[in-house]
C-alpha positions as CSV (number, residue, x, y, z in Angstrom):
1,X,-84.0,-6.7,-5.7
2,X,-81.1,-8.9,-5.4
3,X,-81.0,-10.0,-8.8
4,X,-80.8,-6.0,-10.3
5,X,-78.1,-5.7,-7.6
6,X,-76.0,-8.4,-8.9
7,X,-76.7,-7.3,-12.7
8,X,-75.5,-3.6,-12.2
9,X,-72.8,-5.2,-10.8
10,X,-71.9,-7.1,-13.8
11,X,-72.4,-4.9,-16.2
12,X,-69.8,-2.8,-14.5
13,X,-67.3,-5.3,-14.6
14,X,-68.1,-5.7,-18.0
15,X,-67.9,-2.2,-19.1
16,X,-64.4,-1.9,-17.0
17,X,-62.7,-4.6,-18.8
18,X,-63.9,-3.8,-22.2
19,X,-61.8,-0.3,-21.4
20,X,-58.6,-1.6,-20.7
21,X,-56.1,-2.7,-23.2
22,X,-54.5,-6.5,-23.5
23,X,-50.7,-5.1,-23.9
24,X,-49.0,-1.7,-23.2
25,X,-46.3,-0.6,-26.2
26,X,-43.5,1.5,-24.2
27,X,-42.6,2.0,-27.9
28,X,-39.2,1.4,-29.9
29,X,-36.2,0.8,-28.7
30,X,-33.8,2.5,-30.2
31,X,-30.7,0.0,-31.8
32,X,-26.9,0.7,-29.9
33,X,-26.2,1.6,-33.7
34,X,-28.4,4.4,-33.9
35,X,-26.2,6.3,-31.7
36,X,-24.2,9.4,-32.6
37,X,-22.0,11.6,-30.2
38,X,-18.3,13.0,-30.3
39,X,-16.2,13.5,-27.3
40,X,-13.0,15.4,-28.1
41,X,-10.3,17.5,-26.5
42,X,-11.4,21.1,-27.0
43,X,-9.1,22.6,-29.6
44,X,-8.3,25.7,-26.8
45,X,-7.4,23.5,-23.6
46,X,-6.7,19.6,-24.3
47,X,-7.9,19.1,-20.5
48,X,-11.6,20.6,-21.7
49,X,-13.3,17.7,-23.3
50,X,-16.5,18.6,-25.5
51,X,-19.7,16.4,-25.1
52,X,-21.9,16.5,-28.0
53,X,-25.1,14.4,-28.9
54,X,-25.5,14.1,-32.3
55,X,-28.6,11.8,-31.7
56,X,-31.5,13.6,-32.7
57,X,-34.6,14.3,-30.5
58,X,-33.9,12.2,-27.5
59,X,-32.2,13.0,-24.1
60,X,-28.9,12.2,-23.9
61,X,-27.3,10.6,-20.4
62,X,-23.2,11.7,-20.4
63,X,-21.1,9.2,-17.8
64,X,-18.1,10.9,-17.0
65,X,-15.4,10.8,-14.8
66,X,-16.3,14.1,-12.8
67,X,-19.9,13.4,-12.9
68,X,-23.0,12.8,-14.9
69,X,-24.7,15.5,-17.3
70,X,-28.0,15.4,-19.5
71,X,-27.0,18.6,-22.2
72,X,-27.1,18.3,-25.6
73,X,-23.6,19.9,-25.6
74,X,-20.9,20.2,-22.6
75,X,-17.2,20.4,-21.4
76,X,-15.8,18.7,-18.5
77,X,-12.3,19.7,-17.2
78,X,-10.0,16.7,-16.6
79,X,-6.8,18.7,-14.7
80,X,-4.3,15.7,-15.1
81,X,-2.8,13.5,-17.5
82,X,-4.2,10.0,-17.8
83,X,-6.7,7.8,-19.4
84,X,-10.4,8.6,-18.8
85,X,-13.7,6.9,-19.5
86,X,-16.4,8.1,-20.6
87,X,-20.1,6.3,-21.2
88,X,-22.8,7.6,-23.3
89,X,-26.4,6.9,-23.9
90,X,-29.9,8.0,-24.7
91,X,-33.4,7.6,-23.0
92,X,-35.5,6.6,-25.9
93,X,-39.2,5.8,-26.0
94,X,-38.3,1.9,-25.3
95,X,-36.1,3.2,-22.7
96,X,-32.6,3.4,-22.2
97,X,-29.8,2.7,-24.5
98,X,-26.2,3.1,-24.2
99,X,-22.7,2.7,-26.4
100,X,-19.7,1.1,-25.4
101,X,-17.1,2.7,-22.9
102,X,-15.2,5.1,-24.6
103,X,-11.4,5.8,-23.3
104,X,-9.5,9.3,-23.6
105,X,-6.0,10.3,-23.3
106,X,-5.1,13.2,-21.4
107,X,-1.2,13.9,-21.9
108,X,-1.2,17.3,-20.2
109,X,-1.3,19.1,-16.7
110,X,-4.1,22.0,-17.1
111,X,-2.0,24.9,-15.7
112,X,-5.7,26.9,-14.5
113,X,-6.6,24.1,-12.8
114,X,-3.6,23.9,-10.6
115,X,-3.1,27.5,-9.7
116,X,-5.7,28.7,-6.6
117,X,-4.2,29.2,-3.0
118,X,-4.6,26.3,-2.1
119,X,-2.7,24.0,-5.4
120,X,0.7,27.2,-4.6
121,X,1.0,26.9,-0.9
122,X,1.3,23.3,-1.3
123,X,3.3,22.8,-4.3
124,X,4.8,26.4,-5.0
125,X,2.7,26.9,-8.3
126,X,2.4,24.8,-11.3
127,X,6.0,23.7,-12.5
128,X,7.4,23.8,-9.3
129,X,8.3,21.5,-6.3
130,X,7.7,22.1,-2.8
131,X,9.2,20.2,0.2
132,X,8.0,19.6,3.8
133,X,9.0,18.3,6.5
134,X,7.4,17.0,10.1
135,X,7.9,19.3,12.5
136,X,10.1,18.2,15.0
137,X,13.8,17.5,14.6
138,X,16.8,15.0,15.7
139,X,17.3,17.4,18.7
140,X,13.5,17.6,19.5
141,X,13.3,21.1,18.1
142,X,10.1,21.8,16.3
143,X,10.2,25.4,14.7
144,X,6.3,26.5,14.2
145,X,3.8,24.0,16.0
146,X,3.9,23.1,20.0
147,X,5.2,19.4,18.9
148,X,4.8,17.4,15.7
149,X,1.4,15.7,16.6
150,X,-1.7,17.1,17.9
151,X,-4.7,14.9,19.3
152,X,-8.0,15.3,18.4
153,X,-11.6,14.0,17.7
154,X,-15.6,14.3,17.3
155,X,-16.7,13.0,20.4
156,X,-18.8,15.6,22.2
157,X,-18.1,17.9,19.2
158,X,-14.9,18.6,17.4
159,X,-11.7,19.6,19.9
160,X,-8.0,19.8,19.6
161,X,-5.3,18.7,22.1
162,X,-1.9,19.7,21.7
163,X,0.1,17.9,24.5
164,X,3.6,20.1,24.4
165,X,6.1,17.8,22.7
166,X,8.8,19.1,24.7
167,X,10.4,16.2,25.6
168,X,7.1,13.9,25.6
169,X,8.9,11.2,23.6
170,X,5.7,8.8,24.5
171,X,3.9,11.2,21.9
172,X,6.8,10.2,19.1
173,X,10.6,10.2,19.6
174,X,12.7,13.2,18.5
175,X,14.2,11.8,14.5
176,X,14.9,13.2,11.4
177,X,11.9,12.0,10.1
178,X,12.6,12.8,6.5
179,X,11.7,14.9,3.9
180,X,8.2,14.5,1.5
181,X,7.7,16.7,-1.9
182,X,4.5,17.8,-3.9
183,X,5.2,18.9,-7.4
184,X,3.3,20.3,-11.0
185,X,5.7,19.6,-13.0
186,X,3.6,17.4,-15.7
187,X,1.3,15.8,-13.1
188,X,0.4,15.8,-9.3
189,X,3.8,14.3,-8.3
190,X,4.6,13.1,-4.6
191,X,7.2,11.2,-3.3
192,X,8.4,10.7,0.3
193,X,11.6,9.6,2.2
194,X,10.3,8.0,5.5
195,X,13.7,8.1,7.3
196,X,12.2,6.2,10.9
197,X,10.3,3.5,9.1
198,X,12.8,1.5,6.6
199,X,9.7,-0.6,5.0
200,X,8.1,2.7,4.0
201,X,11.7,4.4,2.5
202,X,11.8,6.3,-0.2
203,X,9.0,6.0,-2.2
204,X,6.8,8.0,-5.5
205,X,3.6,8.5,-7.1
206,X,1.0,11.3,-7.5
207,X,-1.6,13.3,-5.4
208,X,-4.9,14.5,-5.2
209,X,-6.0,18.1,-3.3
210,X,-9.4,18.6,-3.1
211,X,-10.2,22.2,-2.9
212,X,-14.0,21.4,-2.4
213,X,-14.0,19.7,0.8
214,X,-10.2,20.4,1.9
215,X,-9.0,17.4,1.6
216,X,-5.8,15.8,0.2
217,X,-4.8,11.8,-0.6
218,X,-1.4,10.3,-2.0
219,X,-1.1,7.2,-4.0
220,X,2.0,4.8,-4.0
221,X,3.6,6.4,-1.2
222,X,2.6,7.9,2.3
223,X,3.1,11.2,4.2
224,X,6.3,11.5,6.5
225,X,4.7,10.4,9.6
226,X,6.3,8.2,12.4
227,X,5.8,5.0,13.8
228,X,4.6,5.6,17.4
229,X,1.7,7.4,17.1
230,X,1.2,6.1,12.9
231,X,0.9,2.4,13.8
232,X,-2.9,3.5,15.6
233,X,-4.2,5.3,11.7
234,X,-6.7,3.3,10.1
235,X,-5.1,4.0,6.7
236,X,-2.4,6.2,5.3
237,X,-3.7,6.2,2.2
238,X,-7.2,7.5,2.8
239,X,-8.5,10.9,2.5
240,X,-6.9,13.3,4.8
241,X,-8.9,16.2,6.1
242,X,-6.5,19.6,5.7
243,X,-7.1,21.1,8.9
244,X,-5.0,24.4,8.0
245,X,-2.3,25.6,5.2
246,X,-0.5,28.2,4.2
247,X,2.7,29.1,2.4
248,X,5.2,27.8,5.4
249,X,2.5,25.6,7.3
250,X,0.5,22.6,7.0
251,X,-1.7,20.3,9.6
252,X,-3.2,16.8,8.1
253,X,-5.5,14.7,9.8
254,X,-4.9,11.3,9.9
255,X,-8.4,8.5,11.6
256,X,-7.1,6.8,14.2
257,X,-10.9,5.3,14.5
258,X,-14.1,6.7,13.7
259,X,-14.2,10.0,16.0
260,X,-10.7,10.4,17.1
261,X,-7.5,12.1,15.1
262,X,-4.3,12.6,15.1
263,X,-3.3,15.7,14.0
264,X,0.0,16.1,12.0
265,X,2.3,19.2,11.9
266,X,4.4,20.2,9.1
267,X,6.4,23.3,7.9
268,X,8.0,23.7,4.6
269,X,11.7,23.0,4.2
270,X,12.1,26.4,3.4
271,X,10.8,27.4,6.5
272,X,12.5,24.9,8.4
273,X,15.7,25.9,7.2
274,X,15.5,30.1,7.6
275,X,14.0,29.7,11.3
């Protein structure tokens, strides 16, 4: 009995291995030189730039610098002037396959892009500039908010704590803090004139707003902000959460650590000068 045991036994061994193959082909792999595509500026908006695949039968895989796409054919706004990269490849039967980084030049500001609520009340519209200031002034006057900084955090769930400037010089000191501008006039233009801290000074470069998550960053130069209360911010440069705006107002959040904030007040010039 044992013996017709251990030859069924065998046998199916036998029968399993004369089944299964000695190499598996993933097939060709297609050669980098294979591969067609254009990207170009579409002839209607330069900021639109037209994906197409010109590689025929396989699924394309576009790189770009807003995201990643898989269509035979697309457009991907670029708002701002620059130089962009873009990657494409192909998933072929050997697997994938990609061309070299290609670079774009974007010379122009895409005037659509740039023109919701949110882009106007901070800029004034595309073309234009718009100046704020922190408020709170050399004779501790501050014209909209109760003082120039609120406190806040996450802790417990999100509050707000705004501890009456009125005099409470340990919250900041009452300055002329300066003046800080966002303009569309050819890009996302910033610059800044931190009055109360001379390494900061005057200073320019660009801006980001995004609309998406209500956020805004600068680059090469940092929000009006003072010294008291801006020497505890993990980083000036990083995202900053927009916790309100509208034409004459403007509060930015700046991480003092992971679940506390301080909350900065600003009014426009504009405002600040006809109140």
């Amino acid at each position: 009995m044992k013996n017709i045991i251990l030859i069924a036994f065998l046998g199916s061994v036998l029968a399993f291995s004369s089944c299964t193959p000695d190499k598996y082909n993933l097939g060709n792999l297609i050669d980098k030189s294979a591969l067609k595509y254009s990207i170009v500026p579409s002839s209607a908006n330069p900021n639109d730039i037209v994906l197409i695949s010109q590689t025929p039968n396989l699924t394309p895989v576009w790189v770009t610098p807003v995201g990643q796409s898989q269509k035979v054919q697309d457009t991907v706004n670029i708002p701002f002037p620059g130089t962009y990269k873009f990657v494409y490849g192909v998933e072929s039967d050997g697997g994938f396959v990609q061309a070299d980084t290609f670079s774009i030049v974007i010379t122009t500001l895409d005037q659509n892009a740039v023109s919701t609520p949110q882009w106007t009340a901070l800029t004034g519209g595309f073309g234009k500039t718009k100046a704020w200031v922190l408020d709170l002034d050399a004779n501790g006057v501050s014209k909209f908010f109760g003082g120039p900084i609120y406190f806040g955090g996450t802790v417990g769930g999100a509050w707000e704590w705004d501890a009456g400037w009125s005099g409470n010089t340990w919250i900041c000191p009452a300055l002329d803090y300066g003046t800080m501008t966002f303009n569309l006039i050819g890009n996302a233009n910033f610059s800044s004139n931190n009055k109360a801290i001379p390494s900061l000074g005057s200073a320019t470069g660009t801006f980001m707003l995004y609309t998406a998550t209500n956020q805004m960053q600068t680059f090469g130069a940092e929000v009006v902000h003072d010294v008291t209360e801006g020497a505890s911010v993990v980083n000036w440069y990083a995202k900053m959460q927009v916790l309100s705006l509208t034409d004459s107002t403007m509060q930015l959040v700046a991480l003092t650590s992971a679940s506390a904030w301080d909350i900065y007040n600003y009014v426009s010039l504009d405002y600040y000068n006809s109140h």
